[in-house]
N, C-alpha and C positions, 0 to 999 in steps of 0.2 A: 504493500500500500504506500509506503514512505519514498519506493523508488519511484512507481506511476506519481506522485506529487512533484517531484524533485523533475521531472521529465519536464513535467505541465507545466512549472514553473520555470525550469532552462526556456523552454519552447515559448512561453508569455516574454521573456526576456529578452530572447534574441529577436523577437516580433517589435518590442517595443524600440530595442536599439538598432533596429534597420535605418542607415542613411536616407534621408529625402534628399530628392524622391524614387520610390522602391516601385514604383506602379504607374501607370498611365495619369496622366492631367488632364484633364476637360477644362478650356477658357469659350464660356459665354461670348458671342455677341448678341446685343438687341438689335442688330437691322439686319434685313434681308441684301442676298446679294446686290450689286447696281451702283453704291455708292463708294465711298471711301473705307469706312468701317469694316467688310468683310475681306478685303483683299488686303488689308495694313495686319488685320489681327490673324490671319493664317501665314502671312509673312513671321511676323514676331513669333506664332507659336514654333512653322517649321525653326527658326534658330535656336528658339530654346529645346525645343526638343533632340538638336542637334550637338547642345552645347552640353545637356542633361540627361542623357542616354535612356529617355521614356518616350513612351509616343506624345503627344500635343495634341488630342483632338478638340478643333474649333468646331463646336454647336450654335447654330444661328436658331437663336427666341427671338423674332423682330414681332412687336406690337406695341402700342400706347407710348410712342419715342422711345424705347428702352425702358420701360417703369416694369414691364411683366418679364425680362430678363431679371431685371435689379431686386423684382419682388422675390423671383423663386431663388436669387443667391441667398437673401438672407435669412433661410431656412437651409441654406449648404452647413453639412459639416466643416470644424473650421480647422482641416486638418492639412490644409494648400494641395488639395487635388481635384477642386473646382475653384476658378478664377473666374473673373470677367473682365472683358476688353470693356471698357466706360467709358464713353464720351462725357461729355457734359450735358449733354438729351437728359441722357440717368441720373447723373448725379446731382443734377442741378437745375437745368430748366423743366424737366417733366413736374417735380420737387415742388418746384415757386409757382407751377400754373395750376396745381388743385389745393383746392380748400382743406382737405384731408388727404395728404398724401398717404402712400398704404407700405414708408420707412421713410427712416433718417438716412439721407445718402453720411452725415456725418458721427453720427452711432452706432448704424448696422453695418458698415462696414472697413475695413484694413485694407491702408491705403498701401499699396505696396510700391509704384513706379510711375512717374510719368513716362506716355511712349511719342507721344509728337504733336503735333498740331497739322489741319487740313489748308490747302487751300480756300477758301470761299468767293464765290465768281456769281456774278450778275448776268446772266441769260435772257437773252431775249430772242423770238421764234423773228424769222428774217422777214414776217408777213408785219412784222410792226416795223410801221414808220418812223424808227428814228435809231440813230447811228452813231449817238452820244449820250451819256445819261441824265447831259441839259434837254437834248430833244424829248428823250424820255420823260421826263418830267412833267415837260409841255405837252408832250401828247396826253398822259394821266388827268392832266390837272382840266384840262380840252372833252374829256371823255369823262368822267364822275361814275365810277361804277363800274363802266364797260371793260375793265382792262383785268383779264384771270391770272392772280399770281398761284401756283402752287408751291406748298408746302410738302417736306418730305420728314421734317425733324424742327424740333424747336425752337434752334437756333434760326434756323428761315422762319420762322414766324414772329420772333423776336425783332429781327433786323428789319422786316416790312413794315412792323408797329412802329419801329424808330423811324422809317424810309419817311412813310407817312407823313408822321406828325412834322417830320424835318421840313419837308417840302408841300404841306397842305394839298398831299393827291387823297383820291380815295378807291381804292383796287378792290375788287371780290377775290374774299380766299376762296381756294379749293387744296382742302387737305387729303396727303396721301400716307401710305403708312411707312413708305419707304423714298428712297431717293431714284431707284429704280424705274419704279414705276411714276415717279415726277416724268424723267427725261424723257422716254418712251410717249409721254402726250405732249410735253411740249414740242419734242419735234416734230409730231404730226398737224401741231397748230390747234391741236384742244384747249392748251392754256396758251397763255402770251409771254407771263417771265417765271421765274424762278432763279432765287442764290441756290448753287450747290457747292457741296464738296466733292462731287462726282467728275472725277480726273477724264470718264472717257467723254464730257461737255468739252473737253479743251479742240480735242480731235474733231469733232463735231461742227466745232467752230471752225478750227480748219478749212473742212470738206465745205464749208458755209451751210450746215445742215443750223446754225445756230449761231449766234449773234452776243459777244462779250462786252460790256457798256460798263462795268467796273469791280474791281476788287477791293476783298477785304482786308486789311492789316497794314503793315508799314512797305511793302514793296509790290513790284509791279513782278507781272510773269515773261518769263524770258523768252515764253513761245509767243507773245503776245506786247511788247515791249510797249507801246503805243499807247495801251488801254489803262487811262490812271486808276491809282486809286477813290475810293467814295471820301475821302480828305480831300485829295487834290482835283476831285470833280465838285469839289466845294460842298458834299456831304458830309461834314465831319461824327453827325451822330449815330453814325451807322456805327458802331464800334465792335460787333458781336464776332469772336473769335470761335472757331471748334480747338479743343485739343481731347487727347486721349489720357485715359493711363491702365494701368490692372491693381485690381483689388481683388482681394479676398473677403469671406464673410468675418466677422466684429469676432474678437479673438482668436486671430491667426498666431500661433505663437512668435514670438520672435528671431528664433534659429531660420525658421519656414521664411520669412518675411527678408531677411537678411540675405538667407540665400538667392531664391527670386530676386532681389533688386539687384544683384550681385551680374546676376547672368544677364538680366535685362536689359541693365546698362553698358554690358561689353557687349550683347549682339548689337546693341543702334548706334558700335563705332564699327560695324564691320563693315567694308567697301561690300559685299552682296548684298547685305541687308539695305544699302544707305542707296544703291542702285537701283535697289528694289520699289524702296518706297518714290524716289525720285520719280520714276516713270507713275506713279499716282498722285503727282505732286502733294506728297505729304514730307512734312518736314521733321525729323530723328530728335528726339528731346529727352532725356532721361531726370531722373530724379530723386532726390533721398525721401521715402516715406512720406518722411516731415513733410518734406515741401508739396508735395503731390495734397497734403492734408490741408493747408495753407492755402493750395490753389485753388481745389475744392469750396472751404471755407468763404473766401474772400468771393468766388465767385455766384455763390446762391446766395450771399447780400447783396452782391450786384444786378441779379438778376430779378429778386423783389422787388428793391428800388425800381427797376428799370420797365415793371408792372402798371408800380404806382405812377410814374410818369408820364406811360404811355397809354392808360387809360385803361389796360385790358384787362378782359374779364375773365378771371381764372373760375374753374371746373368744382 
């Protein structure tokens, strides 16, 4: 009897002192394929699973901007072998736009790494008349209603609400559930604009299948040199950035947490990885915990305020 114990026990022991990670990873995303989100965060898993000798499988949960990924994480075991790629859809704007949200992106969950930030681009279908995002303006503000923006994530519906109020137009939303299926109508001419982060709009515009009138952030695109930014198209209150990072559920240990951001941060200096994202114009950003928690933080007071401001009516 004393030797079957002593077995049980080696056996409970050398279980518990297994290195992470000893088993496959599953990393969440909330959006379906189409946009920037699912091709960044199968990127990052193949490295890490490359660097971590487990498989990486990416599960795409896309609905309600990421809020039904972020809800079923925080019911994950919090043992680091379910992650989620989060934008700021999840963490923060899905957050600030209902009256009861159904978590705390800043108590349910472990912030483990920043992974980058998207580009964000002003689209417009090449049936609309205008070729600047002053004509643009003028044509909105000419038309009252008539002009369909879709929405794919909340950061584009954020930015409309500032676009708006900035420039006294006034557009009909049409929300979709993904970025995906945004571009797919606007190219056929069912809506008229949309902001994406959706890197294959750039190609698009290109082809002239799609029409670029301005960008988000502090620079301009290098495929696109010409097209300013919403600053220097005399926009300046469009200010809505996407960035990413991975989290775990609210009590990841710290060994789990340390190692993860460890590896995180050495794939997004590696030239494949940094090649990789480039062709989705996403830009490679890592981060300490902390800071990831920080960005978080500072960001879902930015985006309450940026509620009350702009008049909208949260869920």
């Amino acid at each position: 009897m004393k030797r079957i114990f002593l077995v049980l026990m080696l056996a409970a022991t050398s279980a518990i002192a297994q290195p992470y990670p000893s088993k496959p990873i599953r990393l969440i995303v909330g959006f379906p394929p189409g946009g920037s989100a699912d091709p960044t965060t199968r990127i990052v898993g193949q490295a890490l699973q490359e660097q971590m000798g487990q498989p990486v499988i990416v599960e795409n949960r896309p609905g309600a901007d990421s809020a039904i990924a972020a809800e079923q994480m925080v019911r994950m075991p919090a043992d680091g072998y379910t992650l989620m790629f989060a934008s700021n859809s999840a963490m923060t704007a899905a957050v600030a736009l209902r009256k009861q949200p159904l978590y705390d992106p800043l108590a349910d969950f472990t912030p483990v790494s920043l992974v980058g930030r998207a580009t964000v681009i002003l689209y417009v279908h090449p049936a609309v008349p205008a070729k600047t995002l002053k004509e643009f303006i003028e044509h909105a503000r000419a038309n009252p209603g008539k002009v369909n923006y879709a929405t794919g994530n909340p950061l584009a519906i954020f930015a409309y609400a500032q676009f708006m109020v900035a420039t006294g137009t006034q557009l009909t939303h049409i929300p979709y559930k993904g970025e995906g299926p945004v571009t797919t109508d606007l190219i056929s001419g069912r809506v008229q604009t949309s902001i994406l982060s959706n890197p294959g709009g750039i190609s698009l515009a290109k082809e002239g299948r799609l029409r670029i009138l301005a960008v988000m952030g502090n620079g301009r695109l290098s495929a696109f040199p010409e097209v300013p930014t919403f600053a220097e198209a005399g926009v300046p209150q469009v200010t809505q950035l996407h960035w990413a990072g991975i989290f775990g559920p609210a009590g990841l240990p710290r060994p789990v947490v340390e190692r993860l951001n460890k590896e995180i941060n050495l794939a997004l200096k590696t030239p494949q990885l940094l090649a990789q994202f480039e062709r989705y114009a996403y830009t490679a950003e890592g981060s300490t915990p902390e800071r990831l928690a920080e960005l978080n933080r500072d960001d879902l007071a930015l985006w309450r305020r940026l509620i009350k401001e702009t008049n909208m009516v949260i869920e």
